[in-house]
CHARMM-style PDB file with segment names, atoms N, HN, CA, C and O in Angstrom:
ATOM      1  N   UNK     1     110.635  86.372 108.722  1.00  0.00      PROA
ATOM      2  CA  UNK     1     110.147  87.547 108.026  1.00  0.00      PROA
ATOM      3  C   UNK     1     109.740  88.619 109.040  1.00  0.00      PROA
ATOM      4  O   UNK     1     109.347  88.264 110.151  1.00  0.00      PROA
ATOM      5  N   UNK     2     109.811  89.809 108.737  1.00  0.00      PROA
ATOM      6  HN  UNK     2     110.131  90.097 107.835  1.00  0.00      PROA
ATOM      7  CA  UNK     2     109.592  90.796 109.630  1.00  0.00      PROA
ATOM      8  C   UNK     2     108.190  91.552 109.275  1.00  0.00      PROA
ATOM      9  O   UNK     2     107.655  91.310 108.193  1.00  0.00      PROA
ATOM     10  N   UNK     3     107.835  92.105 109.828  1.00  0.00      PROA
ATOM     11  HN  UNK     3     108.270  92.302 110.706  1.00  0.00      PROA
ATOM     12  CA  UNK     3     106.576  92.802 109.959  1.00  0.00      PROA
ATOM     13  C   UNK     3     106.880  93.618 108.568  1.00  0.00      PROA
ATOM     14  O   UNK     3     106.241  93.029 107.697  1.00  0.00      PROA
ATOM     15  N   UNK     4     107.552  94.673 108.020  1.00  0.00      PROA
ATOM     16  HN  UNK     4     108.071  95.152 108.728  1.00  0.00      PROA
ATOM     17  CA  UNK     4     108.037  95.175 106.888  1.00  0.00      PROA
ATOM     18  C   UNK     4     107.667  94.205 105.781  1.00  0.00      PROA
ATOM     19  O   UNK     4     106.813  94.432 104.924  1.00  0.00      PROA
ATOM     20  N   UNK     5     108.357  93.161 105.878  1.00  0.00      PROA
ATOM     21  HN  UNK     5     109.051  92.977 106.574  1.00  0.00      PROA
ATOM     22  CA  UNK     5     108.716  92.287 104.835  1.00  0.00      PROA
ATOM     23  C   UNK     5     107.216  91.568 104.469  1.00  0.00      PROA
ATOM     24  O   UNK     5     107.140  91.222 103.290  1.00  0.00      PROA
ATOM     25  N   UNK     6     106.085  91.307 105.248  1.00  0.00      PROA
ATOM     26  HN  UNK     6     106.147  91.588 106.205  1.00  0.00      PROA
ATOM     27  CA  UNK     6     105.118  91.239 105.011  1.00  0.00      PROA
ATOM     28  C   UNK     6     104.007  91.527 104.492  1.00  0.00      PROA
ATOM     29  O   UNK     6     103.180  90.855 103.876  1.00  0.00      PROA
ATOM     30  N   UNK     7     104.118  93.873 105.164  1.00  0.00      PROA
ATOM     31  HN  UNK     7     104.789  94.419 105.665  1.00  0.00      PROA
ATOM     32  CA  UNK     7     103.020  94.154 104.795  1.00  0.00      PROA
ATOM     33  C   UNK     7     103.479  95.390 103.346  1.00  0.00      PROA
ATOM     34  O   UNK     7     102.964  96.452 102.997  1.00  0.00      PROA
ATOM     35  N   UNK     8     104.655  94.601 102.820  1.00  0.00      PROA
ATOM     36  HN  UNK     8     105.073  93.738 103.103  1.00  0.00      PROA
ATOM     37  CA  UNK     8     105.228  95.599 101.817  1.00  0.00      PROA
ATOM     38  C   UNK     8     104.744  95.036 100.187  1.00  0.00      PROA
ATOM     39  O   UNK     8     104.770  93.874  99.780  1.00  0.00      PROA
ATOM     40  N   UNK     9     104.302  96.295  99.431  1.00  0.00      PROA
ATOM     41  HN  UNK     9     104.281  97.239  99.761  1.00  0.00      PROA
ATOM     42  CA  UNK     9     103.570  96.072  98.229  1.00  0.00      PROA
ATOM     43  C   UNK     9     103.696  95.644  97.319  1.00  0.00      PROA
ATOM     44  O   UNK     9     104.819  95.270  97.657  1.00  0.00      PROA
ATOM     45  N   UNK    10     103.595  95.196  96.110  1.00  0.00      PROA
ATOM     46  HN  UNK    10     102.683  95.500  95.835  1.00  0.00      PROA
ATOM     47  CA  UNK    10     104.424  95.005  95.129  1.00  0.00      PROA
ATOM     48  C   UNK    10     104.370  96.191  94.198  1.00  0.00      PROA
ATOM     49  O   UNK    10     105.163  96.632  93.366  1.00  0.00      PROA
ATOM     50  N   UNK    11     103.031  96.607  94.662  1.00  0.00      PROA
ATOM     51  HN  UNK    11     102.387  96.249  95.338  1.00  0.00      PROA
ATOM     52  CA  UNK    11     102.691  98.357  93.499  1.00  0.00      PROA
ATOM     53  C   UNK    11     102.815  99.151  95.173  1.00  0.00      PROA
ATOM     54  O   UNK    11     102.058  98.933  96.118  1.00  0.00      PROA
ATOM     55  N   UNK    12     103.799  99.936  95.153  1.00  0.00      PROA
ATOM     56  HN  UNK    12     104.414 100.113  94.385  1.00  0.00      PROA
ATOM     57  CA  UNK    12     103.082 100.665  96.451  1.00  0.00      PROA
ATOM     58  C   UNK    12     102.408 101.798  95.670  1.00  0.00      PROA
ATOM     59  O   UNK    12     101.347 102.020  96.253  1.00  0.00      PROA
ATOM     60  N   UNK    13     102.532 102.571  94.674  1.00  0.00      PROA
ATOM     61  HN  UNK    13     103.395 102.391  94.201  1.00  0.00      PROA
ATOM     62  CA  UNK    13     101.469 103.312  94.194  1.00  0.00      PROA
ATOM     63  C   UNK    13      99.806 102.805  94.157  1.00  0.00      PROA
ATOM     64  O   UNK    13      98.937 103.549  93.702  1.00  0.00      PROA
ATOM     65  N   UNK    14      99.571 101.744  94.579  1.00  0.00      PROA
ATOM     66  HN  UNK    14     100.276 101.140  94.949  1.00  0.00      PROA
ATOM     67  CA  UNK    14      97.926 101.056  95.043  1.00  0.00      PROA
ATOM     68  C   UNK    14      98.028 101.174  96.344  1.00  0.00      PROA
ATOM     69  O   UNK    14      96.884 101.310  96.778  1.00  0.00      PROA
ATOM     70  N   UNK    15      98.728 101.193  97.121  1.00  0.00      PROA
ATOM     71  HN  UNK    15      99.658 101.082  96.768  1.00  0.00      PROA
ATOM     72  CA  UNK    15      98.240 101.631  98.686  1.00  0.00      PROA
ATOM     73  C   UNK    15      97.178 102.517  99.325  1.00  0.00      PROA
ATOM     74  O   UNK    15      96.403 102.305 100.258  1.00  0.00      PROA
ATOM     75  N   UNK    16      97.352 103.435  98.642  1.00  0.00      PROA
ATOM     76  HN  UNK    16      97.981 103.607  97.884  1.00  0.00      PROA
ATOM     77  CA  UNK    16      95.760 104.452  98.746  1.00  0.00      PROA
ATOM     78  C   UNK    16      94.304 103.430  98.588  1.00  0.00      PROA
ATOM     79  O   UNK    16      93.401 103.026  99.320  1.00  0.00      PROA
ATOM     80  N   UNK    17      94.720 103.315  97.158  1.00  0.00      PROA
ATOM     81  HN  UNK    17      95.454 103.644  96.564  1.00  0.00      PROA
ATOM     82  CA  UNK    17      93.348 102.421  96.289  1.00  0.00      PROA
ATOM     83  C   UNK    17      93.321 101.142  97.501  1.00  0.00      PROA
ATOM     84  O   UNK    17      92.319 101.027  98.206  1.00  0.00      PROA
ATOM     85  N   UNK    18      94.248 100.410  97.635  1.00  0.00      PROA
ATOM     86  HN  UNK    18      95.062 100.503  97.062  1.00  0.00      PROA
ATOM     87  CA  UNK    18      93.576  99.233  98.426  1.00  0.00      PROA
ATOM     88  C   UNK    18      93.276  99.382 100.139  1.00  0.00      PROA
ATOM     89  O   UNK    18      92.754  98.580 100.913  1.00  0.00      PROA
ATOM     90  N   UNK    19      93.961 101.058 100.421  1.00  0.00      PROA
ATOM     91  HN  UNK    19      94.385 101.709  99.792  1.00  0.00      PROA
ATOM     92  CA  UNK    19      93.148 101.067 101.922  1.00  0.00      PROA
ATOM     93  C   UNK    19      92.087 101.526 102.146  1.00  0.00      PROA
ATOM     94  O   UNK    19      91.686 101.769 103.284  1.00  0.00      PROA
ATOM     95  N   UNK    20      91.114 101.829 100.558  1.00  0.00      PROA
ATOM     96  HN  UNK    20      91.441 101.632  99.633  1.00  0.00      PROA
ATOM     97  CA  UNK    20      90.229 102.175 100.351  1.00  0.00      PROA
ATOM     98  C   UNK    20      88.882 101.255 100.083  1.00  0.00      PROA
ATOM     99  O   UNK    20      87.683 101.488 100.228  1.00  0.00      PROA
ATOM    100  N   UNK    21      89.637 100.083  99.620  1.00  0.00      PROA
ATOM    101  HN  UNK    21      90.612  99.894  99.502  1.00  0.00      PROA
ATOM    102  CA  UNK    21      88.871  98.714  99.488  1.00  0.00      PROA
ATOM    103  C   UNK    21      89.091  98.019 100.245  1.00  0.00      PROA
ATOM    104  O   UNK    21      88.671  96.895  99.971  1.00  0.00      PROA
ATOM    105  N   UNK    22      89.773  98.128 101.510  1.00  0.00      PROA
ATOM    106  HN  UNK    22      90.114  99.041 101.733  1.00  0.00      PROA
ATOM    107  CA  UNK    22      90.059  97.097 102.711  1.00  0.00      PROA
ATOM    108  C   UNK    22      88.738  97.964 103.373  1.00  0.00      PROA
ATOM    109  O   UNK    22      87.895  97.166 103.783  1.00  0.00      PROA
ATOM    110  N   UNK    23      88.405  99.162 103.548  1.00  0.00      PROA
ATOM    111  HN  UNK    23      89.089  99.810 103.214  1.00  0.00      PROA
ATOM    112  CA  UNK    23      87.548  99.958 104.205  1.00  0.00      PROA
ATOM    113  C   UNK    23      86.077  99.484 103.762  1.00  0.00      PROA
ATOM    114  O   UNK    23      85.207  99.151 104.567  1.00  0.00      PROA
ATOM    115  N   UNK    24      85.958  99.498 102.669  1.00  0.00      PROA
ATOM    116  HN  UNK    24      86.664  99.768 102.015  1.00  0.00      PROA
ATOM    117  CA  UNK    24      84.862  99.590 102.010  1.00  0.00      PROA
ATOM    118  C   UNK    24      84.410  97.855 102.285  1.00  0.00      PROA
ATOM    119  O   UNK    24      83.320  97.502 102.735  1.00  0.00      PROA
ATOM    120  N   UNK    25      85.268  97.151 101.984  1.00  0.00      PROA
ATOM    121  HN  UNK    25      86.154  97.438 101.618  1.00  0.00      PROA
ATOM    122  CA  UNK    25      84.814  95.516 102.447  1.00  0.00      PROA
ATOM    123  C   UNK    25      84.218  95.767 103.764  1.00  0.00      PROA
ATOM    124  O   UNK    25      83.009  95.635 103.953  1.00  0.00      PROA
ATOM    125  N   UNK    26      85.291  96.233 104.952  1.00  0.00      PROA
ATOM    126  HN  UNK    26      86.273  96.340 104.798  1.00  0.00      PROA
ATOM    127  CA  UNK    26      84.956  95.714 106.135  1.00  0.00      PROA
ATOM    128  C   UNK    26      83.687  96.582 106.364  1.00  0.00      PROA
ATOM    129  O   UNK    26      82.870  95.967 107.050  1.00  0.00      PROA
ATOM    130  N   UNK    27      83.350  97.590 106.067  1.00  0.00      PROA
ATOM    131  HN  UNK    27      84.014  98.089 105.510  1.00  0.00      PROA
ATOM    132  CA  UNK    27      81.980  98.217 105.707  1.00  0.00      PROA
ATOM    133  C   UNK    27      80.814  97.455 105.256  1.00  0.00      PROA
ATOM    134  O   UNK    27      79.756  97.477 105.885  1.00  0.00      PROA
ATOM    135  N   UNK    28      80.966  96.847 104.289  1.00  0.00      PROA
ATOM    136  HN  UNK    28      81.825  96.829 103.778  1.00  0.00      PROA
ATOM    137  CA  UNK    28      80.197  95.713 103.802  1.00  0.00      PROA
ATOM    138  C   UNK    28      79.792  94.363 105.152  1.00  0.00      PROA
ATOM    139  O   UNK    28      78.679  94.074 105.593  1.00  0.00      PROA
ATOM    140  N   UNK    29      80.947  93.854 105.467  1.00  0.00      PROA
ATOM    141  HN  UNK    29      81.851  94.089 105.109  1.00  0.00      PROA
ATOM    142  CA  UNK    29      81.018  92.428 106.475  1.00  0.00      PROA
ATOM    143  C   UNK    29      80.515  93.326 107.816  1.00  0.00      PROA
ATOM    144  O   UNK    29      80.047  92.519 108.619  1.00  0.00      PROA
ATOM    145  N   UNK    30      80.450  94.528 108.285  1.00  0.00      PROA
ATOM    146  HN  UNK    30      80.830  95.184 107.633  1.00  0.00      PROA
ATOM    147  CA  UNK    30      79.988  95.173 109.489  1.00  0.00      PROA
ATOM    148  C   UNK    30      81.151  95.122 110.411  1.00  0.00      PROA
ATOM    149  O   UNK    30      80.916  94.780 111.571  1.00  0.00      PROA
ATOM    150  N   UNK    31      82.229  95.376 110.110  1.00  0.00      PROA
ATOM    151  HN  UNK    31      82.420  95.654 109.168  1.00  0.00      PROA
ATOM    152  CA  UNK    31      83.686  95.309 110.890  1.00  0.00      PROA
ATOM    153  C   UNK    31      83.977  96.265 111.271  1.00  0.00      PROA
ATOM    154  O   UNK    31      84.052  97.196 110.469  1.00  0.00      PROA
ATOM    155  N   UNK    32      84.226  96.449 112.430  1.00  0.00      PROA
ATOM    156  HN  UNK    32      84.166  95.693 113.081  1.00  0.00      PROA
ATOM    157  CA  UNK    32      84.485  97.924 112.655  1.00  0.00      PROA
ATOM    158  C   UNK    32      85.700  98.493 112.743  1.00  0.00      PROA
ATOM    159  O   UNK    32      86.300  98.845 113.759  1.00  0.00      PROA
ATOM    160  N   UNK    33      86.079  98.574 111.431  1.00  0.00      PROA
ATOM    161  HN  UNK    33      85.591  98.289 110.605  1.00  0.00      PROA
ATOM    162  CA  UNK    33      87.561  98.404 111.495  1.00  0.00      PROA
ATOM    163  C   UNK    33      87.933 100.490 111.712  1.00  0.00      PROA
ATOM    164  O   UNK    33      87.085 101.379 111.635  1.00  0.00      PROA
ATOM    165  N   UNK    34      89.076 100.614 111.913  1.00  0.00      PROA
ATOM    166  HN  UNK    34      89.765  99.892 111.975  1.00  0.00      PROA
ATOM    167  CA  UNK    34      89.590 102.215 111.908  1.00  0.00      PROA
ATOM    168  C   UNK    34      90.518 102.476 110.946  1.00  0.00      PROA
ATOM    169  O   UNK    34      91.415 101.687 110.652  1.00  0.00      PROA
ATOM    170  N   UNK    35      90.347 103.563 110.431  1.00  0.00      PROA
ATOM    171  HN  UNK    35      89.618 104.204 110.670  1.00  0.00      PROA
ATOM    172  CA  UNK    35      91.442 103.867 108.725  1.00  0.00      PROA
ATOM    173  C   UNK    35      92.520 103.803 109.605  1.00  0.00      PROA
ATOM    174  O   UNK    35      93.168 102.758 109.661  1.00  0.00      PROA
ATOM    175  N   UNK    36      92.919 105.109 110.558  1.00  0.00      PROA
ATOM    176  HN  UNK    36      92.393 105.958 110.513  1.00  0.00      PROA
ATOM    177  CA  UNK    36      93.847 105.252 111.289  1.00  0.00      PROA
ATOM    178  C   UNK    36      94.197 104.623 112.619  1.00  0.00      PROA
ATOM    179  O   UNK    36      93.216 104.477 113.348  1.00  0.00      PROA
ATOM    180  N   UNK    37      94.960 104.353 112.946  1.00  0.00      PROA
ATOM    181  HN  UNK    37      95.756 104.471 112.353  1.00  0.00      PROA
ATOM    182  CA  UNK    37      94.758 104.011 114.799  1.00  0.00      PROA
ATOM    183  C   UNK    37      95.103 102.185 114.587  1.00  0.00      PROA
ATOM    184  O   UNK    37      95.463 101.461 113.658  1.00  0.00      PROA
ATOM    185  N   UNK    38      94.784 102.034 115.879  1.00  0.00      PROA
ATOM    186  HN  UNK    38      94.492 102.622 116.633  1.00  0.00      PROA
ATOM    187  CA  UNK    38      94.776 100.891 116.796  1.00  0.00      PROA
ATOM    188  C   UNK    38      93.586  99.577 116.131  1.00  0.00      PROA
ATOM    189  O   UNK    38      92.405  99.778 116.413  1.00  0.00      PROA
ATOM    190  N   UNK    39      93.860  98.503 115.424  1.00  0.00      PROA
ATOM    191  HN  UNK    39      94.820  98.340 115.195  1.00  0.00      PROA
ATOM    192  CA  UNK    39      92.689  97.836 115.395  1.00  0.00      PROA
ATOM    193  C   UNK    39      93.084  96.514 116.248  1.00  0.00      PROA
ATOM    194  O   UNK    39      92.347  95.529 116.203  1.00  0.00      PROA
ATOM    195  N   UNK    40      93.914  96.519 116.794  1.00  0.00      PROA
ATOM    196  HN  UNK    40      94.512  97.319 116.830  1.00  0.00      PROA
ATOM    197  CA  UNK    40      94.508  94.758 118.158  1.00  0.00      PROA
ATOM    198  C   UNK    40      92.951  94.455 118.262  1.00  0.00      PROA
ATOM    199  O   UNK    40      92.824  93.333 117.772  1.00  0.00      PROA
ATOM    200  N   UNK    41      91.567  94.974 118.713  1.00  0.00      PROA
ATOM    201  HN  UNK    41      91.670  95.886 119.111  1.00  0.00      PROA
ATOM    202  CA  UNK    41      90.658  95.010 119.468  1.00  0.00      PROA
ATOM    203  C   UNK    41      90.067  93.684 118.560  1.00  0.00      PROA
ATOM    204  O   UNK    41      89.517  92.759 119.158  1.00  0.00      PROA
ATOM    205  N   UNK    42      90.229  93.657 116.976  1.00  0.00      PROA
ATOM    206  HN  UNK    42      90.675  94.409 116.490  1.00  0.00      PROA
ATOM    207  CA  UNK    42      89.378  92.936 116.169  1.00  0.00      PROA
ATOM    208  C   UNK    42      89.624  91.481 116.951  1.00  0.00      PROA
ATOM    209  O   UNK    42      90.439  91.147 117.811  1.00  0.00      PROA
ATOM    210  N   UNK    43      88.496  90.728 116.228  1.00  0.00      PROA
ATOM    211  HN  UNK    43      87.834  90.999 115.530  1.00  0.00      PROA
ATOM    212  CA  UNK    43      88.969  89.125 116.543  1.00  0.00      PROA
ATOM    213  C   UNK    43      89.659  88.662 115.300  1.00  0.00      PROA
ATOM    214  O   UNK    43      89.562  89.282 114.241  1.00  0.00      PROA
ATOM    215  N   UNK    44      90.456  87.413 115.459  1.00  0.00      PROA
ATOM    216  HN  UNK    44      90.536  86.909 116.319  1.00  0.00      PROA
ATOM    217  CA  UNK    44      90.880  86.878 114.275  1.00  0.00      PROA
ATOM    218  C   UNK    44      89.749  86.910 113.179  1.00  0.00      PROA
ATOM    219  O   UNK    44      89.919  87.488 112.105  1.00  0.00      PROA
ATOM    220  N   UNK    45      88.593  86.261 113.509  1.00  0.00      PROA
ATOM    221  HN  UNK    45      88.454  85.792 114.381  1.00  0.00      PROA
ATOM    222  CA  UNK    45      87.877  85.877 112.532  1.00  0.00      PROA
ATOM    223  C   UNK    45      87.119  87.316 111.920  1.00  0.00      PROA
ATOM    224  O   UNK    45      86.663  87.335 110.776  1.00  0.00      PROA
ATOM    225  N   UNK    46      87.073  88.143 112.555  1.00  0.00      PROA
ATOM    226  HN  UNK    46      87.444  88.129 113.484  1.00  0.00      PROA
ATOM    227  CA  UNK    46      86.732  89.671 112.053  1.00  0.00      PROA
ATOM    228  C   UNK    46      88.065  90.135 110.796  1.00  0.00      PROA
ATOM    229  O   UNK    46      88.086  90.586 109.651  1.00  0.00      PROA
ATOM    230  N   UNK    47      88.802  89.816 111.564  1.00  0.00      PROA
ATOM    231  HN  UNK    47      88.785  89.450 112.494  1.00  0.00      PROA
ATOM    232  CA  UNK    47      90.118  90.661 110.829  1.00  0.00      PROA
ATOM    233  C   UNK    47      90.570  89.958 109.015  1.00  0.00      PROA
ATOM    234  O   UNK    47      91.061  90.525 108.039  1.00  0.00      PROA
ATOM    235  N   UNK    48      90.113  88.515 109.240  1.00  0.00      PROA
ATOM    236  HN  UNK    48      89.714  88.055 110.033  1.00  0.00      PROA
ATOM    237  CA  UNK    48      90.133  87.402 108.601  1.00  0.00      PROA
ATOM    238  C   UNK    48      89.709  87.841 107.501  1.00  0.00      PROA
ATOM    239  O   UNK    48      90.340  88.248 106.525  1.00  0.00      PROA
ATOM    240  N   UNK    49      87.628  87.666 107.842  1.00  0.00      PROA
ATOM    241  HN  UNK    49      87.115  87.335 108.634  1.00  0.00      PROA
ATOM    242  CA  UNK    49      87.029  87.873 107.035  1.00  0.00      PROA
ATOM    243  C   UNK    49      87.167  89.331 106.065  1.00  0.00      PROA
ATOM    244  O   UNK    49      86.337  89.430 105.161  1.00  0.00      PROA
ATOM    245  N   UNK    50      87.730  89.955 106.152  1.00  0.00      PROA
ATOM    246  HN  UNK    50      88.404  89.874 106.886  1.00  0.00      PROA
ATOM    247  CA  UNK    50      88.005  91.464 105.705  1.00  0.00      PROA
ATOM    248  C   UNK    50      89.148  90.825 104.612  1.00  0.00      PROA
ATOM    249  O   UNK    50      88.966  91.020 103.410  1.00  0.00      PROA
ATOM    250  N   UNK    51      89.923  90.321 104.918  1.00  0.00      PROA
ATOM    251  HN  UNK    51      90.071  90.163 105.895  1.00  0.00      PROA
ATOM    252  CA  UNK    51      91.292  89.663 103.973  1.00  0.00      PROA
ATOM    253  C   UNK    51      90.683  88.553 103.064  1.00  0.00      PROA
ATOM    254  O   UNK    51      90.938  88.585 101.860  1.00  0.00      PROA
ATOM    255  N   UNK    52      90.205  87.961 103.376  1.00  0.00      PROA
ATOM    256  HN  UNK    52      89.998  87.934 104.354  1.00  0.00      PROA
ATOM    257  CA  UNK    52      89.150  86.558 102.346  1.00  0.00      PROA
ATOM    258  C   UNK    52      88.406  87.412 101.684  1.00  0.00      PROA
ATOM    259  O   UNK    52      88.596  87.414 100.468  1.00  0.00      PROA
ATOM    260  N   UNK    53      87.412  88.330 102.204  1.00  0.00      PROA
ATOM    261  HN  UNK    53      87.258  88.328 103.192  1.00  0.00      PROA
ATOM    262  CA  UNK    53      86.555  89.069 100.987  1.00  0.00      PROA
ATOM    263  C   UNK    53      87.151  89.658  99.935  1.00  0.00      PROA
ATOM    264  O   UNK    53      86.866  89.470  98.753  1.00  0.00      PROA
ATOM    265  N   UNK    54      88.093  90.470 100.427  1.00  0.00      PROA
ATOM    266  HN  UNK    54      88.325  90.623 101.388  1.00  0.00      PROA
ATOM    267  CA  UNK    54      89.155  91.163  99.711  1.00  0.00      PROA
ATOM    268  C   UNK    54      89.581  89.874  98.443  1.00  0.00      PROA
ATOM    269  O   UNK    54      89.028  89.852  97.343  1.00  0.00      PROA
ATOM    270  N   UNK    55      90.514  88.996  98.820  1.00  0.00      PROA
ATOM    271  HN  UNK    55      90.963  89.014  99.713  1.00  0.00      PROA
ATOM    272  CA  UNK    55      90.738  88.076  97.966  1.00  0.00      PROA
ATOM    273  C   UNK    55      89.206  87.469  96.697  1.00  0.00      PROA
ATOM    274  O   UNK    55      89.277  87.504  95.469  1.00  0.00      PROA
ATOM    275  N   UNK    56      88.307  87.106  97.311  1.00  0.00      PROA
ATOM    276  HN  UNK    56      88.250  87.078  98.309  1.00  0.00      PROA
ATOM    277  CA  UNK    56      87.185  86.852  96.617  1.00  0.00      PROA
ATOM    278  C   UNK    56      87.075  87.520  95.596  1.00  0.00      PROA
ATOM    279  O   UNK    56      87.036  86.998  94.482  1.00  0.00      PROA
ATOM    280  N   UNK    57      86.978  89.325  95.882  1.00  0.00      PROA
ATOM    281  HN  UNK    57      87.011  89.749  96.787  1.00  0.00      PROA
ATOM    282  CA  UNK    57      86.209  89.926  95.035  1.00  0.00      PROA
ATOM    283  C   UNK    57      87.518  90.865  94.197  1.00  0.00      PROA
ATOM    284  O   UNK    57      87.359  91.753  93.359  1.00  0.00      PROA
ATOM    285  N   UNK    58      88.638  90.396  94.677  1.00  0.00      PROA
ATOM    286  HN  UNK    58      88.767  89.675  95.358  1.00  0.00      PROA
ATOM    287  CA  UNK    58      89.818  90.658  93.438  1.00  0.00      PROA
ATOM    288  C   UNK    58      89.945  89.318  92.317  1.00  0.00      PROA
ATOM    289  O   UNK    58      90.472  89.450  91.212  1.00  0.00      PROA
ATOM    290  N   UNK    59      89.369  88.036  92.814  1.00  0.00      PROA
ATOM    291  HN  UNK    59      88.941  87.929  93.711  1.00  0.00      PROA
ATOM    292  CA  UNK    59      89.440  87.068  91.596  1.00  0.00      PROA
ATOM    293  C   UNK    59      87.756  87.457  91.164  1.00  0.00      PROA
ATOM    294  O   UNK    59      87.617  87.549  89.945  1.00  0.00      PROA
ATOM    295  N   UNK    60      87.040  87.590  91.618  1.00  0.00      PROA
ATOM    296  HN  UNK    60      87.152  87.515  92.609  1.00  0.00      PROA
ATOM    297  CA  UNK    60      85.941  88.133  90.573  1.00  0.00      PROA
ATOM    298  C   UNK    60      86.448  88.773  89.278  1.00  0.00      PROA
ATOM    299  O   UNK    60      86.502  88.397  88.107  1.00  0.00      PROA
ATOM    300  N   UNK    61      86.828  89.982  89.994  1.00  0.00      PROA
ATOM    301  HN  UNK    61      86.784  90.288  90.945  1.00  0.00      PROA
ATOM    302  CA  UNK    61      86.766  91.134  88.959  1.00  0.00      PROA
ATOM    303  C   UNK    61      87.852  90.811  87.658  1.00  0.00      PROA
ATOM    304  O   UNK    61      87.792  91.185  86.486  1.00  0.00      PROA
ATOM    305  N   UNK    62      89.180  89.696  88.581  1.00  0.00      PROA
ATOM    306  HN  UNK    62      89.229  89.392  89.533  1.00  0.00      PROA
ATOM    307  CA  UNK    62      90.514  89.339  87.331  1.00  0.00      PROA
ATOM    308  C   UNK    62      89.575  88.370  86.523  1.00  0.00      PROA
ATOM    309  O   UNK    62      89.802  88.380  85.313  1.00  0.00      PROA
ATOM    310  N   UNK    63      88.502  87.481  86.968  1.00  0.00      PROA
ATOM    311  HN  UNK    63      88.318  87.473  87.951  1.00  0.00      PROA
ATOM    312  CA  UNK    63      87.682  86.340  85.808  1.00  0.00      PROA
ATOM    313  C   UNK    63      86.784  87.005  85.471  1.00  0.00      PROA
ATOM    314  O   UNK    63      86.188  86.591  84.477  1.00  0.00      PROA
ATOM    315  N   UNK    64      86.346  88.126  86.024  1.00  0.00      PROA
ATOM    316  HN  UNK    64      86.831  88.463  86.832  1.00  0.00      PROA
ATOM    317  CA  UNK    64      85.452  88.825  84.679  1.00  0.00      PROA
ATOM    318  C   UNK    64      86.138  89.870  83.736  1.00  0.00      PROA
ATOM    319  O   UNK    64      85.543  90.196  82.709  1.00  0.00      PROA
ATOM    320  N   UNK    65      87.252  90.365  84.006  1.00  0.00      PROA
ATOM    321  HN  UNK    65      87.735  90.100  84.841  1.00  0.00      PROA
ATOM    322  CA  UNK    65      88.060  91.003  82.912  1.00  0.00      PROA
ATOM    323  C   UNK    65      89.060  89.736  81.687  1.00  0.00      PROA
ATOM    324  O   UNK    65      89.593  89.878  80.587  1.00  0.00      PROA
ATOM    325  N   UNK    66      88.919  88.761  82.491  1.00  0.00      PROA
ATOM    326  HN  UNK    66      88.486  88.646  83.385  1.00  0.00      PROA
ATOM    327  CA  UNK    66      89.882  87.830  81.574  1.00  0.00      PROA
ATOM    328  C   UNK    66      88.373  87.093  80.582  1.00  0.00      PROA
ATOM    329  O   UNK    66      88.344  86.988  79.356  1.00  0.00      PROA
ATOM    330  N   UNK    67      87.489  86.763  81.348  1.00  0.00      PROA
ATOM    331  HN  UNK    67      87.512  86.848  82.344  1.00  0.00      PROA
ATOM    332  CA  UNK    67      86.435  86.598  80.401  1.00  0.00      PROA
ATOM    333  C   UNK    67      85.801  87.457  79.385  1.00  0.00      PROA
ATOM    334  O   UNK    67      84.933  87.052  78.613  1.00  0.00      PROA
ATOM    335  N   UNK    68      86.492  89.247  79.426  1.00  0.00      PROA
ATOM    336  HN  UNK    68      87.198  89.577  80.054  1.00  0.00      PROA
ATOM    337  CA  UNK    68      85.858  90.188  78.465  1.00  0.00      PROA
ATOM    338  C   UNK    68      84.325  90.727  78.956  1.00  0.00      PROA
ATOM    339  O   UNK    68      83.518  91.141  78.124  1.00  0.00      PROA
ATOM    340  N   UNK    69      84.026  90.674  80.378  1.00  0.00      PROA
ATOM    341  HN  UNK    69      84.682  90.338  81.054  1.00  0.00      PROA
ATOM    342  CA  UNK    69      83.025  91.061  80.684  1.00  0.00      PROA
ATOM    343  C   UNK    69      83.515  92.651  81.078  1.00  0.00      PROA
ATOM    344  OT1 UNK    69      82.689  93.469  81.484  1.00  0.00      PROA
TER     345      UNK     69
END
């Protein structure tokens, strides 16, 4: 698989919205991540935790909309 083939969307019309919530997580976890530019600098486990939260708090929100909350 190629780098393309990886970081390609299934909605690319959410690309905005989710580089907006990749921001806002690593904001949260204290990551110092950059919208634009260079982030090589992160550690795995920095870069990680930004992708796991992300996942977490997208099955939140799908089991509290499937529960009618």
């Amino acid at each position: 698989m190629t780098s393309n083939q990886t970081s390609k969307m299934e909605v690319p019309q959410a690309k905005e919205a989710m580089d907006k919530f990749k921001m806002e997580v690593a904001s949260e976890l204290g990551v110092p991540l950059k919208n634009k530019g260079y982030n090589g600098d992160l550690t795995s486990s920095q870069a990680g935790s930004i992708g796991g939260e992300m996942v977490r708090q997208m099955i939140k929100r799908q089991e509290e909309e499937m529960s009618g909350r």
